[in-house]
C-alpha positions as CSV (number, residue, x, y, z in Angstrom):
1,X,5.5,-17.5,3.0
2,X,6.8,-14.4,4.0
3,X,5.8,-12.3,7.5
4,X,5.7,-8.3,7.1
5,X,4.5,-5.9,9.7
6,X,3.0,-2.5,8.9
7,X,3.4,0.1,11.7
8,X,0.8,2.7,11.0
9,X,0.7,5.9,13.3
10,X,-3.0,6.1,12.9
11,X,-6.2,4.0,11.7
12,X,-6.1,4.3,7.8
13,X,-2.4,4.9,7.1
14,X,-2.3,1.5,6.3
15,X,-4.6,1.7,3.9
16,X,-3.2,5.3,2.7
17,X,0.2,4.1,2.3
18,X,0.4,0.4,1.5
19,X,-3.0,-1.1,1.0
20,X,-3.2,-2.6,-2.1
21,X,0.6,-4.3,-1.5
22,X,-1.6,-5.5,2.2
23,X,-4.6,-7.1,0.1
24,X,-1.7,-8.6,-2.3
25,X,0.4,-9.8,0.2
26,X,-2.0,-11.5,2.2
27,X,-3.9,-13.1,-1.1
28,X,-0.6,-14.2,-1.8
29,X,-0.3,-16.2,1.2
30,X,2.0,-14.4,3.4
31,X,1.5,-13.4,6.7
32,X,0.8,-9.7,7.7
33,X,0.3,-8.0,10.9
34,X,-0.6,-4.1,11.6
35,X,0.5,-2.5,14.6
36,X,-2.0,0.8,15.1
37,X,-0.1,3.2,17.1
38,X,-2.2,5.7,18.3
39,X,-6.1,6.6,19.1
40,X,-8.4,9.4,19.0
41,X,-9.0,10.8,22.4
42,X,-11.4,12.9,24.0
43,X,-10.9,16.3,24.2
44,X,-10.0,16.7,20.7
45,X,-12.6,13.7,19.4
46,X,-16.1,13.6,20.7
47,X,-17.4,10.3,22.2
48,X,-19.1,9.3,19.6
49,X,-16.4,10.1,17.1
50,X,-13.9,7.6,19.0
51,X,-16.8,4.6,19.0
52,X,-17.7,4.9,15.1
53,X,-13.4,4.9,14.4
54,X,-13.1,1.5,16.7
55,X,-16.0,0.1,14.3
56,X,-14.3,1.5,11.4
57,X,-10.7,-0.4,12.1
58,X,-12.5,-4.1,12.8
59,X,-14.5,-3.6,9.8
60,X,-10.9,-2.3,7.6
61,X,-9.0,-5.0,9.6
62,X,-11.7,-8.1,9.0
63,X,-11.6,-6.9,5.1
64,X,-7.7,-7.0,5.2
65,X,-7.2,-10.2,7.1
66,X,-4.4,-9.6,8.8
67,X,-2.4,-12.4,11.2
68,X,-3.2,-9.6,14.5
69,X,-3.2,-6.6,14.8
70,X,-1.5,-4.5,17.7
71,X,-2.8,-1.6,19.1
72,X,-0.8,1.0,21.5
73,X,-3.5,3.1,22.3
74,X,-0.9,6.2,22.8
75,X,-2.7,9.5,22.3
76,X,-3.6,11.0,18.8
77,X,-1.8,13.9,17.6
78,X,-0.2,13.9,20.7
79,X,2.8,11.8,20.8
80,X,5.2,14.9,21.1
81,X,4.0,14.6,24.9
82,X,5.0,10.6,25.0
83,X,8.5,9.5,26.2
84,X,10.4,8.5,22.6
85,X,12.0,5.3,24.6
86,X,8.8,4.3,25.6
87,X,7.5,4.4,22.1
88,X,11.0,2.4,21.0
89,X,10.5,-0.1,23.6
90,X,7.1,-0.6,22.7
91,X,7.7,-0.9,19.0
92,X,10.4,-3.2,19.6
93,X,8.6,-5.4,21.6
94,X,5.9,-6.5,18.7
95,X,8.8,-6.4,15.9
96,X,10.6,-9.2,18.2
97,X,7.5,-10.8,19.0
98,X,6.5,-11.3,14.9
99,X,10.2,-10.8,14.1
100,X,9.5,-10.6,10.5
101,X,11.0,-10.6,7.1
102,X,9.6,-7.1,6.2
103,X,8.4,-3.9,7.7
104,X,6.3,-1.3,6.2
105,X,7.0,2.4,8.2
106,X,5.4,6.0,7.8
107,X,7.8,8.1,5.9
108,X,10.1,9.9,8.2
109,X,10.0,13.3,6.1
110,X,6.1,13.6,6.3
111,X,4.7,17.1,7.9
112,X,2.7,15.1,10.5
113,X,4.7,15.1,13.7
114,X,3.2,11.7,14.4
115,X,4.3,10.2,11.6
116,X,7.8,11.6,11.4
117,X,7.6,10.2,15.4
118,X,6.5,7.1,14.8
119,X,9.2,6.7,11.7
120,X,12.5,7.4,13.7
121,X,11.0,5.2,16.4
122,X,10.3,2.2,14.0
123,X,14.1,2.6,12.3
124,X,15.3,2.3,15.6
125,X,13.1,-0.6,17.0
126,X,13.9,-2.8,13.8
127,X,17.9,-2.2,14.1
128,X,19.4,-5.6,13.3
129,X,20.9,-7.4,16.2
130,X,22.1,-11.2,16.5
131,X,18.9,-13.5,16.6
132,X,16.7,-10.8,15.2
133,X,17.1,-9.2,11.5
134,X,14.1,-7.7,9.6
135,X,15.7,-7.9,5.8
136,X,14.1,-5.1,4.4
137,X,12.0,-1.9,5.8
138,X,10.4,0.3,3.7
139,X,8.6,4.1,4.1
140,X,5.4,4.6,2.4
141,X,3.7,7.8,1.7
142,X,0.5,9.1,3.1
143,X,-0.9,12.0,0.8
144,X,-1.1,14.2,1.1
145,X,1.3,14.4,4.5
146,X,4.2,13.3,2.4
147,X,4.3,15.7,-0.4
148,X,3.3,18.4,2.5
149,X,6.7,17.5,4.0
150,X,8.3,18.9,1.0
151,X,7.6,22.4,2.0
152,X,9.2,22.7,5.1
153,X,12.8,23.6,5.6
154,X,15.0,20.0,6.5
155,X,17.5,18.0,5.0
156,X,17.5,17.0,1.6
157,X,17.1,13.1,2.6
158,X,14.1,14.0,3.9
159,X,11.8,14.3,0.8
160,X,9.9,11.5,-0.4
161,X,11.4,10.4,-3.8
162,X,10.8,6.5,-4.0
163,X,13.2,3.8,-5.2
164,X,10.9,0.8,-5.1
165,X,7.0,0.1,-6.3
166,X,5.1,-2.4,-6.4
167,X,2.6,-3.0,-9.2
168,X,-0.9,-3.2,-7.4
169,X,-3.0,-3.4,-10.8
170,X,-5.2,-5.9,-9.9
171,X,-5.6,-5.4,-6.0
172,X,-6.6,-1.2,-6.6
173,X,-9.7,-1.5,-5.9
174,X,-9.9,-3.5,-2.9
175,X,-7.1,-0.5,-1.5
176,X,-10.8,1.5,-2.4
177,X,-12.6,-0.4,-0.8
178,X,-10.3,-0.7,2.2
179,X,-10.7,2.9,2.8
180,X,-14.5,3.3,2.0
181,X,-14.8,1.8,5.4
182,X,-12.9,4.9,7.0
183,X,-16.0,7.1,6.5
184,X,-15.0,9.6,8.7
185,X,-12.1,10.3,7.0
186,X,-12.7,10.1,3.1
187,X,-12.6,13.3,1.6
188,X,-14.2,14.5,-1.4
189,X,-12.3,14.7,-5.1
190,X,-10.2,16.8,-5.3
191,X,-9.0,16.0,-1.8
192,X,-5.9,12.9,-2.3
193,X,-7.8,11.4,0.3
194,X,-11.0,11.1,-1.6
195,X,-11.5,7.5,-3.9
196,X,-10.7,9.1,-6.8
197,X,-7.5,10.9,-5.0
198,X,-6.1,7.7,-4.1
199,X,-7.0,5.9,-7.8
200,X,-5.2,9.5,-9.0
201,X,-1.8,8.9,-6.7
202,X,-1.7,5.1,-7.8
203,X,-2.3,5.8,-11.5
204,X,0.7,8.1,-11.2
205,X,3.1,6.1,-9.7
206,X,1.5,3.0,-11.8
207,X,3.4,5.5,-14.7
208,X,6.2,5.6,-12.8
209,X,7.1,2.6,-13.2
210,X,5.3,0.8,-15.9
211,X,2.3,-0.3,-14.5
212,X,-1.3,0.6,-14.2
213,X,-1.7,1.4,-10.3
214,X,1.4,1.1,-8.3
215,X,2.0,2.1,-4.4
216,X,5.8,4.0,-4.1
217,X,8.2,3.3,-0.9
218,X,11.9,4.4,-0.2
219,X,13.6,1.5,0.4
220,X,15.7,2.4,3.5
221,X,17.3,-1.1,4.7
222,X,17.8,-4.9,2.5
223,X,19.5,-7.3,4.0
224,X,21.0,-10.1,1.5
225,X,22.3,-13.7,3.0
Protein backbone atom coordinates (compact mmCIF):
# COMPACT_ATOMS: atom_id res chain seq x y z
CA UNK A 1 0.00 0.00 0.00
CA UNK A 2 1.19 3.07 -1.25
CA UNK A 3 0.10 6.94 0.05
CA UNK A 4 -0.22 9.67 -2.84
CA UNK A 5 -1.46 13.18 -2.34
CA UNK A 6 -3.17 15.25 -5.04
CA UNK A 7 -2.84 18.97 -4.61
CA UNK A 8 -5.55 20.49 -6.74
CA UNK A 9 -5.77 24.40 -6.99
CA UNK A 10 -9.46 24.20 -7.28
CA UNK A 11 -12.59 21.75 -6.80
CA UNK A 12 -12.50 19.41 -10.00
CA UNK A 13 -8.88 19.55 -11.03
CA UNK A 14 -8.62 16.45 -9.41
CA UNK A 15 -10.95 15.04 -11.36
CA UNK A 16 -9.74 17.03 -14.58
CA UNK A 17 -6.30 16.00 -14.26
CA UNK A 18 -5.87 12.57 -12.48
CA UNK A 19 -9.28 11.05 -11.86
CA UNK A 20 -9.41 7.83 -13.23
CA UNK A 21 -5.49 7.07 -11.82
CA UNK A 22 -7.62 8.51 -8.12
CA UNK A 23 -10.57 5.85 -8.57
CA UNK A 24 -7.63 3.17 -9.57
CA UNK A 25 -5.46 3.94 -6.99
CA UNK A 26 -7.74 3.91 -4.27
CA UNK A 27 -9.63 0.44 -5.65
CA UNK A 28 -6.24 -0.72 -5.56
CA UNK A 29 -5.84 -0.30 -2.11
CA UNK A 30 -3.67 2.59 -1.58
CA UNK A 31 -4.19 5.44 0.36
CA UNK A 32 -5.01 8.87 -1.27
CA UNK A 33 -5.57 12.20 0.06
CA UNK A 34 -6.65 15.63 -1.90
CA UNK A 35 -5.58 18.86 -0.63
CA UNK A 36 -8.18 21.53 -2.29
CA UNK A 37 -6.37 24.79 -2.38
CA UNK A 38 -8.63 27.39 -3.02
CA UNK A 39 -12.57 28.42 -2.82
CA UNK A 40 -14.99 30.46 -4.64
CA UNK A 41 -15.61 33.74 -2.92
CA UNK A 42 -18.10 36.30 -2.95
CA UNK A 43 -17.70 38.99 -5.00
CA UNK A 44 -16.90 37.09 -7.96
CA UNK A 45 -19.30 33.86 -6.95
CA UNK A 46 -22.82 34.56 -5.72
CA UNK A 47 -23.93 33.04 -2.45
CA UNK A 48 -25.65 30.47 -3.77
CA UNK A 49 -23.00 29.56 -6.27
CA UNK A 50 -20.40 29.00 -3.26
CA UNK A 51 -23.10 26.61 -1.30
CA UNK A 52 -24.04 24.31 -4.44
CA UNK A 53 -19.82 23.97 -5.09
CA UNK A 54 -19.32 22.80 -1.16
CA UNK A 55 -22.21 20.11 -1.97
CA UNK A 56 -20.54 19.39 -5.17
CA UNK A 57 -16.90 18.49 -3.54
CA UNK A 58 -18.49 16.07 -0.59
CA UNK A 59 -20.51 14.49 -3.14
CA UNK A 60 -17.05 14.21 -5.73
CA UNK A 61 -15.03 13.45 -2.50
CA UNK A 62 -17.56 10.61 -0.95
CA UNK A 63 -17.59 9.04 -4.66
CA UNK A 64 -13.67 9.09 -4.71
CA UNK A 65 -13.01 7.86 -1.16
CA UNK A 66 -10.23 9.52 -0.39
CA UNK A 67 -8.08 8.95 3.19
CA UNK A 68 -8.93 13.19 4.00
CA UNK A 69 -9.09 15.69 2.25
CA UNK A 70 -7.51 19.22 3.04
CA UNK A 71 -8.90 22.32 2.35
CA UNK A 72 -6.98 25.93 2.42
CA UNK A 73 -9.77 27.95 1.78
CA UNK A 74 -7.32 30.70 0.08
CA UNK A 75 -9.27 32.88 -2.30
CA UNK A 76 -10.25 31.75 -5.94
CA UNK A 77 -8.53 33.27 -8.82
CA UNK A 78 -6.97 35.24 -6.50
CA UNK A 79 -3.82 33.81 -5.22
CA UNK A 80 -1.55 36.38 -7.01
CA UNK A 81 -2.74 38.62 -3.80
CA UNK A 82 -1.54 35.66 -1.22
CA UNK A 83 1.96 35.68 0.25
CA UNK A 84 3.92 32.65 -1.94
CA UNK A 85 5.60 31.53 1.62
CA UNK A 86 2.48 31.33 3.11
CA UNK A 87 1.12 29.07 0.44
CA UNK A 88 4.75 27.00 0.71
CA UNK A 89 4.37 26.74 4.42
CA UNK A 90 0.95 25.66 4.11
CA UNK A 91 1.55 23.07 1.50
CA UNK A 92 4.39 21.80 3.32
CA UNK A 93 2.73 21.34 6.35
CA UNK A 94 0.06 18.60 4.88
CA UNK A 95 2.87 16.93 2.54
CA UNK A 96 4.84 16.35 6.11
CA UNK A 97 1.77 15.48 7.86
CA UNK A 98 0.80 12.48 5.10
CA UNK A 99 4.50 12.43 3.95
CA UNK A 100 3.70 10.23 1.11
CA UNK A 101 5.19 8.10 -1.48
CA UNK A 102 3.70 10.15 -4.39
CA UNK A 103 2.28 13.50 -5.29
CA UNK A 104 0.12 14.53 -8.02
CA UNK A 105 0.69 18.64 -8.93
CA UNK A 106 -1.08 21.05 -11.43
CA UNK A 107 1.16 21.57 -14.37
CA UNK A 108 3.45 24.52 -13.81
CA UNK A 109 3.16 25.68 -17.62
CA UNK A 110 -0.75 25.92 -17.54
CA UNK A 111 -2.29 29.62 -18.45
CA UNK A 112 -4.13 29.70 -15.18
CA UNK A 113 -2.16 31.83 -12.82
CA UNK A 114 -3.50 29.61 -9.96
CA UNK A 115 -2.36 26.71 -11.24
CA UNK A 116 1.09 27.75 -12.34
CA UNK A 117 0.98 29.27 -8.47
CA UNK A 118 -0.03 26.44 -6.86
CA UNK A 119 2.72 24.22 -9.01
CA UNK A 120 5.94 26.13 -8.11
CA UNK A 121 4.59 26.13 -4.54
CA UNK A 122 4.04 22.35 -4.48
CA UNK A 123 7.79 21.64 -6.09
CA UNK A 124 9.02 23.56 -3.49
CA UNK A 125 6.90 22.20 -0.41
CA UNK A 126 7.84 18.46 -1.54
CA UNK A 127 11.82 19.27 -1.79
CA UNK A 128 13.45 16.14 -0.24
CA UNK A 129 15.00 16.68 3.05
CA UNK A 130 16.35 14.01 5.68
CA UNK A 131 13.29 12.26 7.33
CA UNK A 132 10.97 13.35 4.58
CA UNK A 133 11.28 12.20 0.72
CA UNK A 134 8.19 12.06 -1.59
CA UNK A 135 9.82 9.48 -4.45
CA UNK A 136 8.05 10.65 -7.27
CA UNK A 137 5.83 13.89 -8.13
CA UNK A 138 4.13 14.23 -11.15
CA UNK A 139 2.18 17.39 -13.18
CA UNK A 140 -1.05 16.55 -14.69
CA UNK A 141 -2.89 18.49 -17.29
CA UNK A 142 -6.13 20.23 -16.90
CA UNK A 143 -7.66 20.98 -20.48
CA UNK A 144 -7.96 22.89 -21.63
CA UNK A 145 -5.62 25.28 -19.27
CA UNK A 146 -2.61 23.16 -20.20
CA UNK A 147 -2.69 23.18 -23.92
CA UNK A 148 -3.74 27.08 -23.45
CA UNK A 149 -0.31 27.45 -21.85
CA UNK A 150 1.19 26.63 -25.02
CA UNK A 151 0.39 29.97 -26.55
CA UNK A 152 1.98 32.21 -24.42
CA UNK A 153 5.50 33.36 -24.71
CA UNK A 154 7.85 31.26 -21.80
CA UNK A 155 10.46 28.77 -21.70
CA UNK A 156 10.47 25.81 -23.71
CA UNK A 157 10.25 23.48 -20.36
CA UNK A 158 7.22 24.95 -19.86
CA UNK A 159 4.90 23.12 -22.42
CA UNK A 160 3.13 20.19 -21.42
CA UNK A 161 4.65 17.09 -23.38
CA UNK A 162 4.19 14.05 -21.00
CA UNK A 163 6.72 11.29 -20.28
CA UNK A 164 4.54 8.99 -18.15
CA UNK A 165 0.68 7.57 -18.54
CA UNK A 166 -1.10 5.50 -16.90
CA UNK A 167 -3.65 3.19 -18.65
CA UNK A 168 -7.13 4.11 -16.97
CA UNK A 169 -9.22 1.72 -19.35
CA UNK A 170 -11.26 0.30 -16.97
CA UNK A 171 -11.69 3.17 -14.36
CA UNK A 172 -12.84 5.94 -17.48
CA UNK A 173 -15.97 6.12 -16.63
CA UNK A 174 -16.02 6.44 -13.05
CA UNK A 175 -13.40 9.76 -13.96
CA UNK A 176 -17.16 10.62 -15.89
CA UNK A 177 -18.84 10.13 -13.35
CA UNK A 178 -16.50 11.86 -10.90
CA UNK A 179 -17.13 15.05 -12.72
CA UNK A 180 -20.90 14.74 -13.50
CA UNK A 181 -21.13 15.73 -9.97
CA UNK A 182 -19.31 19.18 -10.77
CA UNK A 183 -22.50 20.42 -12.46
CA UNK A 184 -21.63 23.83 -12.34
CA UNK A 185 -18.80 23.37 -14.30
CA UNK A 186 -19.37 20.71 -17.06
CA UNK A 187 -19.49 22.18 -20.28
CA UNK A 188 -21.17 21.13 -23.29
CA UNK A 189 -19.25 18.91 -26.38
CA UNK A 190 -17.26 20.43 -27.90
CA UNK A 191 -15.99 22.14 -24.78
CA UNK A 192 -12.74 19.57 -23.23
CA UNK A 193 -14.56 19.99 -20.19
CA UNK A 194 -17.74 18.42 -21.38
CA UNK A 195 -18.11 14.22 -20.77
CA UNK A 196 -17.44 13.60 -24.12
CA UNK A 197 -14.30 16.20 -24.02
CA UNK A 198 -12.71 14.39 -21.27
CA UNK A 199 -13.62 10.61 -22.97
CA UNK A 200 -11.97 12.68 -26.22
CA UNK A 201 -8.50 13.81 -24.18
CA UNK A 202 -8.30 10.15 -22.64
CA UNK A 203 -8.91 8.24 -25.86
CA UNK A 204 -5.97 10.29 -27.20
CA UNK A 205 -3.55 9.79 -24.86
CA UNK A 206 -4.96 6.13 -24.40
CA UNK A 207 -3.24 6.17 -28.24
CA UNK A 208 -0.39 7.56 -26.99
CA UNK A 209 0.60 4.97 -25.41
CA UNK A 210 -1.15 1.82 -26.24
CA UNK A 211 -4.07 1.82 -24.42
CA UNK A 212 -7.70 2.57 -24.59
CA UNK A 213 -8.12 5.70 -22.13
CA UNK A 214 -5.03 6.85 -20.44
CA UNK A 215 -4.39 10.17 -18.19
CA UNK A 216 -0.68 11.87 -19.30
CA UNK A 217 1.77 13.51 -16.45
CA UNK A 218 5.42 14.94 -16.77
CA UNK A 219 7.21 13.09 -14.49
CA UNK A 220 9.31 15.83 -12.76
CA UNK A 221 11.10 13.97 -9.65
CA UNK A 222 11.76 9.72 -8.94
CA UNK A 223 13.58 8.83 -6.31
CA UNK A 224 15.11 5.11 -6.46
CA UNK A 225 16.61 3.44 -3.03
Amino acid sequence: MSKVLVIAPHPDDEVLGCGGTIKKRIKSGDEVYLCVVTKPVVPDWSEEYIKNKDEEIKISNKFFGFKKTFFLDLPAIRLDTFPQKDLNDRLEKVCREINPEELYIPFFGDINRDHQIVSRAAIIASRPAPGFVIKKVLAYEVSPSTEQGMLTPGKPEDVFVPNYYEDISDHLEEKKKAMEFYKSELKEFPHPRSLKGIEVLAQKRGTECGFMAAEAFVLLREIKP
